[in-house]
BADOMI-998564 format. One line per field, with one value per residue (C-alpha): z, y, x; residue number from 0. Coordinates in Angstrom, 2 decimals. Layout:
N
c3 = [Z:...]
c2 = [Y:...]
c1 = [X:...]
k = [NUM:...]
END
This chain:
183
c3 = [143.58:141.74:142.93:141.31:138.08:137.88:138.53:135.76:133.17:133.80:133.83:130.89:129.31:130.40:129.12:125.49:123.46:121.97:118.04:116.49:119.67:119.25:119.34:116.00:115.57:117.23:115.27:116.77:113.24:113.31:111.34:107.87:107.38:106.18:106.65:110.61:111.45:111.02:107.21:106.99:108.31:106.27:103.37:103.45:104.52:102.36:99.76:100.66:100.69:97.18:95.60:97.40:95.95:92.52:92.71:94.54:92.41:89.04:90.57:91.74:88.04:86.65:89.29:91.30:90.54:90.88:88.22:91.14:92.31:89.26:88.62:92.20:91.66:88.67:89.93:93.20:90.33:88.55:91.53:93.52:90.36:89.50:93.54:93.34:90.68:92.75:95.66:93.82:92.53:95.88:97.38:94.82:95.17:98.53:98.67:100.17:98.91:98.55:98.35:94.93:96.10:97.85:101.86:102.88:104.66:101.00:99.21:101.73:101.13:97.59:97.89:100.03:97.30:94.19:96.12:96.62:93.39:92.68:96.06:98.48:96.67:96.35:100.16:101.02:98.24:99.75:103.58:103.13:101.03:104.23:106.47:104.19:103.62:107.29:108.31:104.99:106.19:110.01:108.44:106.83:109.75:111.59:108.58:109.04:112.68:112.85:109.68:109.22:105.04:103.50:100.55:102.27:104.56:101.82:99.89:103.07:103.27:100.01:99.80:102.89:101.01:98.36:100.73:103.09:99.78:98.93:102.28:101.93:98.50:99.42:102.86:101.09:98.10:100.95:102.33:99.26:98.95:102.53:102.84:105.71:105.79:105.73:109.39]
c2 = [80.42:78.37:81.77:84.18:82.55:81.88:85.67:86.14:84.33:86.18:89.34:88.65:87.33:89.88:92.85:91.20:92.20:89.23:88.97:91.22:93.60:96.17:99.77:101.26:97.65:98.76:95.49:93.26:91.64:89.09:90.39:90.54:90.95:94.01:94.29:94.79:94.42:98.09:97.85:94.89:96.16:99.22:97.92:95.57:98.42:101.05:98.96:98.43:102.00:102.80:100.15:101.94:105.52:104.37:102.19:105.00:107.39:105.87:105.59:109.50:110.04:109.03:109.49:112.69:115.70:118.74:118.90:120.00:116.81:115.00:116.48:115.43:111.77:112.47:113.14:110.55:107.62:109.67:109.82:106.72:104.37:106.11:105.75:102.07:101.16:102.57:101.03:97.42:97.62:98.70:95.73:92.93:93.90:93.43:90.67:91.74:90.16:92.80:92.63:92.84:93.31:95.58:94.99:94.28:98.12:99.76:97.39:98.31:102.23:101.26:99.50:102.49:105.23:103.27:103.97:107.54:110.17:114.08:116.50:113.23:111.44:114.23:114.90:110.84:110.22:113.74:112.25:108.81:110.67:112.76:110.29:108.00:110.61:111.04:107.37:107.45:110.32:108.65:105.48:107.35:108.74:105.42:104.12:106.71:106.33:102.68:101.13:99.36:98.87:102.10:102.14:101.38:104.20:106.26:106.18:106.88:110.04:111.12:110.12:112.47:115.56:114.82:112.50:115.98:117.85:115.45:115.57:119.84:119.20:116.98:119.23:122.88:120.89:119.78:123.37:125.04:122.05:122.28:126.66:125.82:126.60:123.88:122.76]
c1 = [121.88:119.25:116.66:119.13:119.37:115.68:115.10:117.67:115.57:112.37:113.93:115.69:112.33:110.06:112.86:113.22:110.57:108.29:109.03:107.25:106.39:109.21:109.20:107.51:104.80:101.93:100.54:103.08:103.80:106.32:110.17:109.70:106.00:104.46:100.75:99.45:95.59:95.16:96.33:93.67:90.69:91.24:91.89:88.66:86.75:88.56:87.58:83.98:83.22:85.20:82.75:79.76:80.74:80.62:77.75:75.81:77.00:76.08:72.39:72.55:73.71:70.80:68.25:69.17:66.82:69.17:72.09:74.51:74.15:74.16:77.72:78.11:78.02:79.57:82.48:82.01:82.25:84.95:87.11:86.43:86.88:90.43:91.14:89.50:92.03:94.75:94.00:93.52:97.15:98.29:96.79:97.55:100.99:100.98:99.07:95.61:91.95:89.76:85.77:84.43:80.69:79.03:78.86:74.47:75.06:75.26:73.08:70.52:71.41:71.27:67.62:66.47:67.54:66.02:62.54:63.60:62.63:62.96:64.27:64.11:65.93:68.40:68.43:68.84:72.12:73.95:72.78:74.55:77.13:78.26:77.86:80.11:82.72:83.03:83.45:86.22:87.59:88.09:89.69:92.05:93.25:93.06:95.16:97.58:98.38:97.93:98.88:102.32:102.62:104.10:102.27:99.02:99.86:100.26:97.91:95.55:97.75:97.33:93.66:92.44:92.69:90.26:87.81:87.61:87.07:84.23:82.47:82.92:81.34:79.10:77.89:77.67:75.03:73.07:72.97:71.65:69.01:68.01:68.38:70.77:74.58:77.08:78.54]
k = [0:1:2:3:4:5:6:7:8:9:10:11:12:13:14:15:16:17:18:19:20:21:22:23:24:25:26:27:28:29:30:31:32:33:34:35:36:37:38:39:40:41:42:43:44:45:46:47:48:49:50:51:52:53:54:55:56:57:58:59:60:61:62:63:64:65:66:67:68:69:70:71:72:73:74:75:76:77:78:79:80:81:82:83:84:85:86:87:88:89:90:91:92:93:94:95:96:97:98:99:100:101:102:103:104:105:106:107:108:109:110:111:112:113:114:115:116:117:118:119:120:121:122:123:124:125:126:127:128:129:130:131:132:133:134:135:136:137:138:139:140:141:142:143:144:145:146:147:148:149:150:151:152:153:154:155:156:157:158:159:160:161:162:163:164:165:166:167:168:169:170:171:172:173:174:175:176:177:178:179:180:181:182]
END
């Protein structure tokens, strides 16, 4: 008897779902909680790379040879700060910490493009630009299937239109710099 009751328990224990581990919480957070891991690693990173685009795109601004891609990073600080702002709200309601300087990856892409002048310069801000737009573009996704907030969720949703647009942008400049068609 004391063997049939002790199978009872386990079963019973291993077919109730830990708090926090039910259908729908890939994240496993515990009942009432609204942020999972994937919400804040993205938002950390999300965050990281907003700061970058405007920081790299006020240098570009100023330093970039080729008009086209000064209205480039024009519109790179134009965008990211309005999305930047967004996102800050979004997380201060929801109670995320969010970097306020830039991570040593872009103040090292930073450093390495104040050294860079006229068509190599150019070149080097649209590289990191595509390769930054891509990684974005990635953690959106990520966000998207992963997440757990709803308003962190979507505003990756509503963000991956325009960070595709920029890496588009971003790809078909570098073409007409490099005589090569976009991929």
């Amino acid at each position: 008897m004391r063997r049939i009751l002790l199978f009872s328990a386990v079963a019973v224990t291993l077919a109730v779902p830990a708090a926090g581990q039910e259908n729908g919480n890939p994240g496993g957070m515990l009942p009432g909680t609204d942020l999972n891991a994937a919400d804040r690693v993205f938002a950390i990173a999300l965050a990281q790379g907003g700061l970058a685009e405007v920081n790299l795109g006020q240098l570009a601004a100023k330093s970039a040879q080729s008009e086209e891609v000064k209205e480039f990073a024009g519109r790179m600080v134009a965008d990211h700060s309005e999305a930047n702002d967004r996102f800050t709200d979004i997380a201060r309601r929801e109670g995320l910490t969010l970097p306020k300087e830039l991570d040593p990856e872009h103040r090292a892409i930073a450093e390495n493009l104040s050294k860079q002048k006229g068509e190599k310069f150019d070149l080097e801000y649209l590289r990191t630009q595509v390769a930054d737009h891509q990684k974005t573009a990635q953690l959106l996704e990520y966000e998207i299937g992963q997440g757990q907030n709803k308003a962190v969720q979507d505003f990756a949703t509503n963000s991956l239109e325009t960070i595709l647009a920029h890496l588009k942008m971003a790809q078909d400049i570098m073409g007409k710099l490099t005589g090569q068609a976009s991929r």
